[in-house]
Backbone as CSV, one residue per row, in Angstrom:
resi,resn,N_x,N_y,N_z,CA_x,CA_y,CA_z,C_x,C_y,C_z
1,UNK,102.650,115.485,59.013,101.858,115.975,57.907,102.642,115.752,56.618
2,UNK,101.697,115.348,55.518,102.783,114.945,54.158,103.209,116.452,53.243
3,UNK,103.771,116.092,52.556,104.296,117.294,52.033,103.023,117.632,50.877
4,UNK,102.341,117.408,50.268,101.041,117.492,49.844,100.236,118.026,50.260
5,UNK,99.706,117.571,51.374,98.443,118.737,52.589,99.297,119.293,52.782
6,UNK,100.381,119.526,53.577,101.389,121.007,53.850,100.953,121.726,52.907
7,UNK,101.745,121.598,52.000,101.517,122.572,50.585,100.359,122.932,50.127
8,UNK,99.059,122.245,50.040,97.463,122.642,50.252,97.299,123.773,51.213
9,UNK,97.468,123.278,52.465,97.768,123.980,53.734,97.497,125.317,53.317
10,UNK,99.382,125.590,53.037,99.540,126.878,53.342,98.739,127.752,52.016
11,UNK,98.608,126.733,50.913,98.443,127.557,49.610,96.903,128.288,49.926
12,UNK,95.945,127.525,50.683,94.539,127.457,51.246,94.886,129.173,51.846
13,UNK,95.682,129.111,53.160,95.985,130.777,53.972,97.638,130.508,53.973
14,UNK,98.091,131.549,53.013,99.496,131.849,52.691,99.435,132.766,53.930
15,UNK,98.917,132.886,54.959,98.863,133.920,56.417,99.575,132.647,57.386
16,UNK,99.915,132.020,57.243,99.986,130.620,57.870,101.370,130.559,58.387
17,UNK,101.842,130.223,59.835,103.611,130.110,60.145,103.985,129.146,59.801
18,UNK,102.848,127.572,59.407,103.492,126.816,58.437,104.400,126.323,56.992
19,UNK,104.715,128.432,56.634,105.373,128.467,55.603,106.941,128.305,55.851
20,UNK,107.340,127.664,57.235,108.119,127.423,57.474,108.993,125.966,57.292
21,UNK,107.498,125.129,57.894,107.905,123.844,57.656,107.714,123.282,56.118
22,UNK,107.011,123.662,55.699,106.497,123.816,53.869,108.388,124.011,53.349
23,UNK,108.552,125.056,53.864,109.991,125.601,53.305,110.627,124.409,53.531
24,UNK,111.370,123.976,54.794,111.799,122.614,55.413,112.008,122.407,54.139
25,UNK,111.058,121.484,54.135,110.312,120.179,53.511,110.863,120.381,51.733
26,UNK,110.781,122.119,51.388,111.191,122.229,50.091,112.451,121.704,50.165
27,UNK,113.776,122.579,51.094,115.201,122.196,51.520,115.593,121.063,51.163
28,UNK,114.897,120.083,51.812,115.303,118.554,52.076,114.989,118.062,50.809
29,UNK,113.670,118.023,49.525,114.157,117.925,48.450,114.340,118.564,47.420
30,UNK,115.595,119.731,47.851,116.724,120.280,46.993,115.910,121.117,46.587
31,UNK,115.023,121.935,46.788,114.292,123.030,45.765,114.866,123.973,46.747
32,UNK,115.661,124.725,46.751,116.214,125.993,47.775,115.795,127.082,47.432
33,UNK,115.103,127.097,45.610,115.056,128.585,45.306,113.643,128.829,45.788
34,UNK,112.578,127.073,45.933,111.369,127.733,46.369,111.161,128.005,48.062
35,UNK,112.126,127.173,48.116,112.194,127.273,50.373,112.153,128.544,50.041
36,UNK,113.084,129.611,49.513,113.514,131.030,49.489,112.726,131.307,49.614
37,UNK,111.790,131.194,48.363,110.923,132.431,47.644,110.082,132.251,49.575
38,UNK,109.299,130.742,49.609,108.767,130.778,50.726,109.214,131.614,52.265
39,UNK,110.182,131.663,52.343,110.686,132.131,53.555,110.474,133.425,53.783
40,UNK,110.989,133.813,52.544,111.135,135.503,52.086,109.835,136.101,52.496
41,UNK,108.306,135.349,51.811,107.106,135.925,51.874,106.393,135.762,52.829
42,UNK,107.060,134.722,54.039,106.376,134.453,55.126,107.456,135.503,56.478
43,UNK,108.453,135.699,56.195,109.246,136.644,56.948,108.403,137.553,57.145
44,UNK,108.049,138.191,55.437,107.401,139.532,55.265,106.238,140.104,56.419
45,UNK,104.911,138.813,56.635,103.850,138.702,57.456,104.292,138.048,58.686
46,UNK,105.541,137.708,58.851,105.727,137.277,60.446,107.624,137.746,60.734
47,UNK,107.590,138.994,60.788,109.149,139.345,60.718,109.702,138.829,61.944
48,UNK,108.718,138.157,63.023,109.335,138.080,64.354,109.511,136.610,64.526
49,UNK,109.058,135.618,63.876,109.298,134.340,63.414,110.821,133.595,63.082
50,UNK,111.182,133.258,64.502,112.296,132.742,64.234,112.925,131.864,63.211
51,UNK,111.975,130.499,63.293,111.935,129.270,62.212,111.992,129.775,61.023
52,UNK,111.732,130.847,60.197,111.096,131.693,58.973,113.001,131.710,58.621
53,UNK,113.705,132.635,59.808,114.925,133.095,59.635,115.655,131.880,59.723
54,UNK,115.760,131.094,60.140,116.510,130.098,60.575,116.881,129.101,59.320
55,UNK,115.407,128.858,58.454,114.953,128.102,57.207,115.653,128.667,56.578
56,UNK,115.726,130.074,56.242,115.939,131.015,54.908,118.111,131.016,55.559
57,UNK,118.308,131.039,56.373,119.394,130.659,56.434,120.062,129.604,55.987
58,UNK,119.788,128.702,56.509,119.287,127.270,55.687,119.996,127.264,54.221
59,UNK,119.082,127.871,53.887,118.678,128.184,52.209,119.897,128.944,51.661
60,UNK,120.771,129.713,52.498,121.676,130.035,51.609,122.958,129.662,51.768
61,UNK,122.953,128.890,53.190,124.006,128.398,53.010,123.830,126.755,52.596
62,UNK,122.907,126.335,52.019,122.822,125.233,51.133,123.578,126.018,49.483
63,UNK,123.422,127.223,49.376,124.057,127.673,48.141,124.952,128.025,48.196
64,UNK,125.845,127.712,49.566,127.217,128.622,49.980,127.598,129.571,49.868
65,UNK,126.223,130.321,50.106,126.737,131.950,50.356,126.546,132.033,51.935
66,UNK,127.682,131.963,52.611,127.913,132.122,54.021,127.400,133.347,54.404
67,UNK,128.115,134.203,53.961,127.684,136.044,54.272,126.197,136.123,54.171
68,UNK,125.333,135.743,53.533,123.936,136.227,53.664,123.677,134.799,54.836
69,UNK,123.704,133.550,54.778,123.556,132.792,56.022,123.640,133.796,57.227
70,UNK,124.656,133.906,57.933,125.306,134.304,58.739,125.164,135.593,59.272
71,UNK,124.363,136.373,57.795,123.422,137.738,58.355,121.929,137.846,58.586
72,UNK,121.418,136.194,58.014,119.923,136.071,58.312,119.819,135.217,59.509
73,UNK,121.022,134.703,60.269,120.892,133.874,61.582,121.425,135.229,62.743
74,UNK,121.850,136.229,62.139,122.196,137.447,63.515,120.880,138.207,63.377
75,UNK,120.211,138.099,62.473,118.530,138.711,62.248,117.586,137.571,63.625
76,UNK,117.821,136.548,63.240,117.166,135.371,64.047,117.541,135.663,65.719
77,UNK,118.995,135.636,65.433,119.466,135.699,67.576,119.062,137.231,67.912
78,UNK,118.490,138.082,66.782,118.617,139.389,67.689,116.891,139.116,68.358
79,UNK,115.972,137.963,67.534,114.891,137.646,68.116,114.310,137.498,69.084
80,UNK,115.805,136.306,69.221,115.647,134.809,70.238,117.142,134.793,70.915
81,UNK,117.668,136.009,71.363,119.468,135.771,71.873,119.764,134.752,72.084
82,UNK,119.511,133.811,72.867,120.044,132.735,73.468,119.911,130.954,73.011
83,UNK,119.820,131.630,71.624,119.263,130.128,70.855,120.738,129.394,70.655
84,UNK,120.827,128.000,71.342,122.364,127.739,71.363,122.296,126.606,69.909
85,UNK,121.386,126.478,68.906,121.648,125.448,67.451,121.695,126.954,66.650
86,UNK,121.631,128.510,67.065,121.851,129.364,66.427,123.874,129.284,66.231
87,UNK,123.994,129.793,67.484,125.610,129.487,67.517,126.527,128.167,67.114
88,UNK,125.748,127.560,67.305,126.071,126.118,66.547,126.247,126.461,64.949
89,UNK,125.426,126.709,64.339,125.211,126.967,63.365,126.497,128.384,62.562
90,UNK,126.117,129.109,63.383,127.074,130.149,63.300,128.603,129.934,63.277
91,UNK,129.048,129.212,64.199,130.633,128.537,63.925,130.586,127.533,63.282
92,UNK,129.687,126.436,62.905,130.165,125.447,61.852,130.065,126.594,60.118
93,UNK,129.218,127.208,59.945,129.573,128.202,59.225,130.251,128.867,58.813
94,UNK,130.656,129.183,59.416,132.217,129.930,59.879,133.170,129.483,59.412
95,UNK,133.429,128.067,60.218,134.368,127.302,59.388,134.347,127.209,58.124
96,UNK,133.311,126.674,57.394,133.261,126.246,55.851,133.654,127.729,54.885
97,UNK,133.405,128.456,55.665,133.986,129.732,54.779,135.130,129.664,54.555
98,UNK,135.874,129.334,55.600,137.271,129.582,54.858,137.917,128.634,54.227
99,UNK,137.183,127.492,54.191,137.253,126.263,53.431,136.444,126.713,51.697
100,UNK,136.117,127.741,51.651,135.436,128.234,50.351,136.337,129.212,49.526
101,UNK,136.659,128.522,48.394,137.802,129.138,47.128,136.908,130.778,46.942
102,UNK,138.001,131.301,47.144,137.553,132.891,46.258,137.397,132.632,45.257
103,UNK,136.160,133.685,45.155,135.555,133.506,43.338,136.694,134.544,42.669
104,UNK,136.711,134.057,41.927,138.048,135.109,40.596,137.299,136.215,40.389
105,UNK,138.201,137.436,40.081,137.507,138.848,40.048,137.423,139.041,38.596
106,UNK,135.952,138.952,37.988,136.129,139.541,36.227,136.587,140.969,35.914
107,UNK,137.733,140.332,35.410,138.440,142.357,34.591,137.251,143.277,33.645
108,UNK,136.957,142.246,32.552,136.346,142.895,31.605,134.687,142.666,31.275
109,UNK,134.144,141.843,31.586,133.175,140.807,31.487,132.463,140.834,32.377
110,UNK,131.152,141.257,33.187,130.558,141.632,34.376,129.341,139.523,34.010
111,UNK,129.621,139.630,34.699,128.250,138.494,34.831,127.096,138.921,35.330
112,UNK,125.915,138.394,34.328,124.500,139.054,35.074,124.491,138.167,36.499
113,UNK,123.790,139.168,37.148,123.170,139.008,38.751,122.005,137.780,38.139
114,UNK,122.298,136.582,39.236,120.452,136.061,39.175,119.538,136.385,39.532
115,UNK,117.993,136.895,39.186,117.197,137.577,39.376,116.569,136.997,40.606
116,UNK,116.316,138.139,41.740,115.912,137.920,42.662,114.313,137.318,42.473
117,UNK,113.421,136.695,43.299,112.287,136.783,42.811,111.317,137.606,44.239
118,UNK,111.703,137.322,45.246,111.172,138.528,46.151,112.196,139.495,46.716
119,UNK,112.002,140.625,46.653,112.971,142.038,46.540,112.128,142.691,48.006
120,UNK,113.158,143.100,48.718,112.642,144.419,49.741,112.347,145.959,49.118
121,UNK,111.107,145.845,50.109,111.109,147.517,49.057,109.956,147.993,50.432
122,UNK,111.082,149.174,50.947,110.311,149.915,51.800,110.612,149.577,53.589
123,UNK,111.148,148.189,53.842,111.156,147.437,54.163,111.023,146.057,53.991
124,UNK,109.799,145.825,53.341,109.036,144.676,53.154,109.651,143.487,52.228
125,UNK,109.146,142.837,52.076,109.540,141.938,50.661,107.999,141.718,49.966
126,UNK,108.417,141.492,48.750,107.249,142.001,47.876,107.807,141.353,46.075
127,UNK,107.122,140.254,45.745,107.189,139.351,44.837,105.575,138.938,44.059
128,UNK,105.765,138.451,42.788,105.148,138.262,42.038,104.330,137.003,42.644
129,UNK,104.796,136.112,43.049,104.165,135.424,43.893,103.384,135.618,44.908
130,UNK,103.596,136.523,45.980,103.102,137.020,46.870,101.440,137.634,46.552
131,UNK,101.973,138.292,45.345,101.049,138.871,44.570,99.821,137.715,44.261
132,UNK,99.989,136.929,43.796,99.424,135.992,43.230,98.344,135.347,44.501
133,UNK,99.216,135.069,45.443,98.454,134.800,46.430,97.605,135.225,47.209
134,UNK,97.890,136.502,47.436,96.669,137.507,47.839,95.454,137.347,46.591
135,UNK,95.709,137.508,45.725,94.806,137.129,44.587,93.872,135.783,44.863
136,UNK,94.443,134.866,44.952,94.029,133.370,45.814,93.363,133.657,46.751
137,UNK,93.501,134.602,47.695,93.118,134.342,48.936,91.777,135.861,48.977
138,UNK,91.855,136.401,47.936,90.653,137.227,47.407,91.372,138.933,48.058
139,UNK,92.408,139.302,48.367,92.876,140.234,48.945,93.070,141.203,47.845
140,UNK,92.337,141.392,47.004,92.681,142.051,45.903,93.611,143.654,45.488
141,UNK,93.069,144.414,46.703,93.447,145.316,47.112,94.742,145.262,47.462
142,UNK,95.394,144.559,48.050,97.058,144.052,48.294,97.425,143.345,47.219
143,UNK,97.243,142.383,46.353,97.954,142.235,45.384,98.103,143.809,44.081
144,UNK,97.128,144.315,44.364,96.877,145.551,43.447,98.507,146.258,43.795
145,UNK,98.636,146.571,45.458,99.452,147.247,45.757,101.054,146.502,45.875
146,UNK,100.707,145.127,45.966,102.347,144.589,45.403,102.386,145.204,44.045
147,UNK,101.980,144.621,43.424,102.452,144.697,41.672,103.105,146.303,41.746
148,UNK,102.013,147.155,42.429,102.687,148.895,42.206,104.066,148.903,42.820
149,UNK,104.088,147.900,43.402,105.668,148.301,44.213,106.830,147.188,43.544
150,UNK,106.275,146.245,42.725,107.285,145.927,42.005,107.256,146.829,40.584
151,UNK,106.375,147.377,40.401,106.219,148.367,38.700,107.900,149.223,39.215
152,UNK,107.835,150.004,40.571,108.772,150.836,41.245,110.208,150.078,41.354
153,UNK,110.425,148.719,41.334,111.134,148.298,41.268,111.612,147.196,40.383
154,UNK,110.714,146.696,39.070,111.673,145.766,38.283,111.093,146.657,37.054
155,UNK,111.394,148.142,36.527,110.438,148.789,36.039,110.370,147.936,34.259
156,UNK,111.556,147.294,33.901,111.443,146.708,32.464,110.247,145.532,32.611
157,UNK,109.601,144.924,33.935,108.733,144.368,33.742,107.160,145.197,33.753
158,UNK,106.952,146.553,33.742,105.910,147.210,34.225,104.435,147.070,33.587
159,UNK,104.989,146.639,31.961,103.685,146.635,30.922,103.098,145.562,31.819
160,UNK,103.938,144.033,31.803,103.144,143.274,32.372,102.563,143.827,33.674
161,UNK,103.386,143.862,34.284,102.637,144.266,35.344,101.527,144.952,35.809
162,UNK,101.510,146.398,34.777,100.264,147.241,34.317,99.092,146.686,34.172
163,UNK,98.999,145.712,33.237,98.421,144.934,32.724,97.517,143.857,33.296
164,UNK,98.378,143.256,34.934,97.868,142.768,35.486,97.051,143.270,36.824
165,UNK,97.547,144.654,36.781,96.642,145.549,37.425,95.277,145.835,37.710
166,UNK,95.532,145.903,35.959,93.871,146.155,34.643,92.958,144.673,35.673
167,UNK,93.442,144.091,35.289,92.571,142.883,35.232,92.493,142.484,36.561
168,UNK,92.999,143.295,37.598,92.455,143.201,39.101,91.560,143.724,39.573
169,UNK,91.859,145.162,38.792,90.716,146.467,38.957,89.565,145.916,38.981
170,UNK,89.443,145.174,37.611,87.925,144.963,36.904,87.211,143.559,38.193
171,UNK,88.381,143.398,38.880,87.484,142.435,40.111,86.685,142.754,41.246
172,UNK,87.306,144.662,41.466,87.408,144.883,42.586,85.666,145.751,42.164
């Protein structure tokens, strides 16, 4: 399948376990932050989805953060125990960590965090996107109730968010 209908695909029912290979497909050309976002929101509706965890692993250790790799592939084996490209994965991992320079500790100077774009809350994960798509897919009532749960959690974005509430209401 081309990466075009994929992406139709899933955009058609974001309910779809093809948000896996969609993700893939982001990986391979270099978009990691949208594999993420994808992984993140398809985890959410299929938490038992190995490929989902496996991708989003993927995804961060393409950014060389080993520690979140390495805690979203022990999420995956607690699935599927006996997955042996899990352990594979897990010790070539391993290795490259300690092949990875410590980051220098700032004394005075904090660096902003990069903004997550799907956040757990409650359990769940729950993004502006997500949002959007239920919207797409006419679920109005659930995007209503993302946005309330990001108002609870990115609260300096809330006007907008409020805002886009308004203009869900008036659909429903």
């Amino acid at each position: 399948m081309e990466f075009e209908e994929l992406q139709a695909r899933v955009m058609r029912r974001s309910d779809s376990p093809l948000f896996a290979r969609l993700a893939s497909m982001f990986l391979e050309q270099g978009d990691v932050h949208g594999a993420k976002e994808l992984c993140l929101t398809g985890i959410n509706q299929y938490p038992k989805y190995i490929t989902g965890y496996f991708i989003l692993a993927k995804c961060f250790a393409a950014e060389s953060q080993f520690d979140e790799a390495l805690d979203t592939l022990a999420k995956a084996r607690a699935i599927f125990p006996d997955t042996e490209v899990i352990f594979k994965l897990k010790n070539e991992w391993e290795e490259q960590m300690k092949n990875v320079p410590p980051q220098p500790v700032q004394q005075s100077v904090e660096q902003p965090k990069q903004e997550q774009t799907a956040v757990e809350f409650q359990g769940e994960f729950v993004s502006q996107t997500l949002a959007e798509i239920y919207v797409k897919q006419g679920l109005i009532v659930e995007a209503i109730e993302s946005y309330e749960k990001l108002i609870t959690i990115k609260p300096e974005q809330s006007a907008e968010f409020e805002k886009r509430i308004s203009e869900l209401e008036k659909k429903l």
